[in-house]
C-alpha positions in Angstrom: -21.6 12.5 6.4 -22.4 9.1 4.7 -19.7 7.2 3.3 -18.7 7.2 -0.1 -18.9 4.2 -1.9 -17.9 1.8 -4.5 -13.7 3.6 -4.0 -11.7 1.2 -5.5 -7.2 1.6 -5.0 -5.2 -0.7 -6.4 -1.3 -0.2 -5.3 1.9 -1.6 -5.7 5.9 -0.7 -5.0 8.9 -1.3 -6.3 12.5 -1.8 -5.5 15.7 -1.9 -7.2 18.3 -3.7 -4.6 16.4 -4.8 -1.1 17.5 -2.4 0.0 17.7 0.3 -2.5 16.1 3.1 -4.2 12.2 2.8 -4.4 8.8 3.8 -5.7 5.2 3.5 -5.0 2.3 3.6 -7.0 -1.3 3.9 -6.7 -4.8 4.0 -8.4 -7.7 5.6 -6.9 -11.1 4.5 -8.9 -14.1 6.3 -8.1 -17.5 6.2 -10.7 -15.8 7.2 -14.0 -12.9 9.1 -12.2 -9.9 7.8 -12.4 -6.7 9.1 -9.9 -3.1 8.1 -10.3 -0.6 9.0 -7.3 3.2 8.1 -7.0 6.4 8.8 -5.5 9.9 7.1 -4.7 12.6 7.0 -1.8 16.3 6.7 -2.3 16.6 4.0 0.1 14.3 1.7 1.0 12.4 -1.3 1.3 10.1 -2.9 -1.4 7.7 -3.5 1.9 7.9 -0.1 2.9 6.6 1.1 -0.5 4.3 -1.5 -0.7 2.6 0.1 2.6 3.6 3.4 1.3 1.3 3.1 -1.4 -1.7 2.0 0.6 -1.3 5.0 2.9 -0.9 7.7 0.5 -3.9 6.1 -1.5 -5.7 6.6 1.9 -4.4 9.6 2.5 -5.5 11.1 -0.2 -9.5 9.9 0.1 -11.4 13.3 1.4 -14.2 11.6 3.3 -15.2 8.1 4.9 -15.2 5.6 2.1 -16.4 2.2 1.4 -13.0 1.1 -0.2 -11.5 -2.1 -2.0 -8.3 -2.5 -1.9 -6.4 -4.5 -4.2 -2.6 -5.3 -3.6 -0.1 -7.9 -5.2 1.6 -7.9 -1.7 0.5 -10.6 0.4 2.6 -8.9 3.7 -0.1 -6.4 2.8 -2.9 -8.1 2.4 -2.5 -11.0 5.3 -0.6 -8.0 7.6 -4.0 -6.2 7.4 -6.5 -9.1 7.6 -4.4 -11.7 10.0 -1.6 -10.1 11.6 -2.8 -6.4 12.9 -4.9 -7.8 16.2 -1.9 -9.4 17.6 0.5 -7.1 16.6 -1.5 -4.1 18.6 -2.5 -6.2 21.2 1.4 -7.3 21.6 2.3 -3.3 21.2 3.0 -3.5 18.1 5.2 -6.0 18.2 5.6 -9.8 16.8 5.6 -13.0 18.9 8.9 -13.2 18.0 10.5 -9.5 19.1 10.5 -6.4 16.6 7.7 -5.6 14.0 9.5 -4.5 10.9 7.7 -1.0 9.6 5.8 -1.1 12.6 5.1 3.0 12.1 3.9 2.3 8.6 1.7 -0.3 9.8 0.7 1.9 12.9 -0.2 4.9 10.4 -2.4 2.4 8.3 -4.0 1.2 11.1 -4.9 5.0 12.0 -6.4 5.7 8.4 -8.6 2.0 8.1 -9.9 3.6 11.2 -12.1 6.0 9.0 -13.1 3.7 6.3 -14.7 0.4 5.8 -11.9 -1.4 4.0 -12.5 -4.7 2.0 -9.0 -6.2 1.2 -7.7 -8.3 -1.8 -4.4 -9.8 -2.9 -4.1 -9.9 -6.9 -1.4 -11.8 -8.5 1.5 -9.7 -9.9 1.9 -9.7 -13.5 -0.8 -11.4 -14.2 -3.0 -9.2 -17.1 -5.3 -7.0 -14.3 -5.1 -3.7 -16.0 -5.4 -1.7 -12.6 -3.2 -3.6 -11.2 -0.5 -3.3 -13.7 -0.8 0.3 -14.1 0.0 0.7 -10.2 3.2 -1.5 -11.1 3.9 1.0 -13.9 3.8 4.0 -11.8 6.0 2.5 -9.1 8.4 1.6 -10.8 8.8 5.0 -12.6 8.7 6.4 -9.7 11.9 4.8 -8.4 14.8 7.7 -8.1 17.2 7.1 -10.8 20.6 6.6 -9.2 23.2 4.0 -8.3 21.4 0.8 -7.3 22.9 -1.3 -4.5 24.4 -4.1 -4.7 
């Protein structure tokens, strides 16, 4: 089955506290279509949802894709494009000892496997409609509650 192509997902996620309730967003881009996915965790990281979002985005692609990726996260962005080889050649582990997340970044790994994947970091806040919308939706996502302190 040939890939499909021109996907574009733009995520982001949110946390209130560091650790504290959480929320990921994402939008999918396909032709005219346009797909919004979300969710939130009650405690958490913001780089867990950051790499939650990419993997549900990923997730929820139905067949190979030719995909752009666009993320305000740069442990995203450089994790995926500069980090990965050494961390899976090390066992998924850093230089330095432990690999924070390393089952989010394993599962990632596992999905980029069926893709071709074209990364790029956007800066926050900064007037990219697509980008802001996937801010939106995580942080409306993030569980209402009592937020750490």
């Amino acid at each position: 089955m040939p890939a499909v192509k021109g996907v574009k997902i733009y995520t982001d996620g949110a946390c209130r506290g560091n650790p504290g309730p959480g929320g990921w967003g994402a939008v999918l881009l396909w032709k005219s279509r346009v797909r919004e996915l979300s969710g939130g965790e009650n405690e958490t990281t913001n780089n867990r949802m950051e790499l939650t979002a990419v993997i549900r985005a990923l997730e929820a692609l139905k067949q190979p894709s030719e995909v752009d990726v666009y993320s305000d996260s740069s442990y995203v962005v450089r994790g995926m494009t500069e980090w990965l080889p050494n961390w899976k050649r090390r066992g998924w582990k850093r230089a330095s000892g432990k690999l924070e997340n390393s089952s989010l970044w394993q599962k990632l790994s596992e999905l980029c496997d069926n893709h071709h994947i074209r990364w790029h970091w956007v800066r926050g806040h900064s007037g990219d409609k697509w980008n802001e919308r996937a801010d939106r939706l995580a942080v409306n996502a993030v569980p209402a509650g009592k937020t750490k302190r």
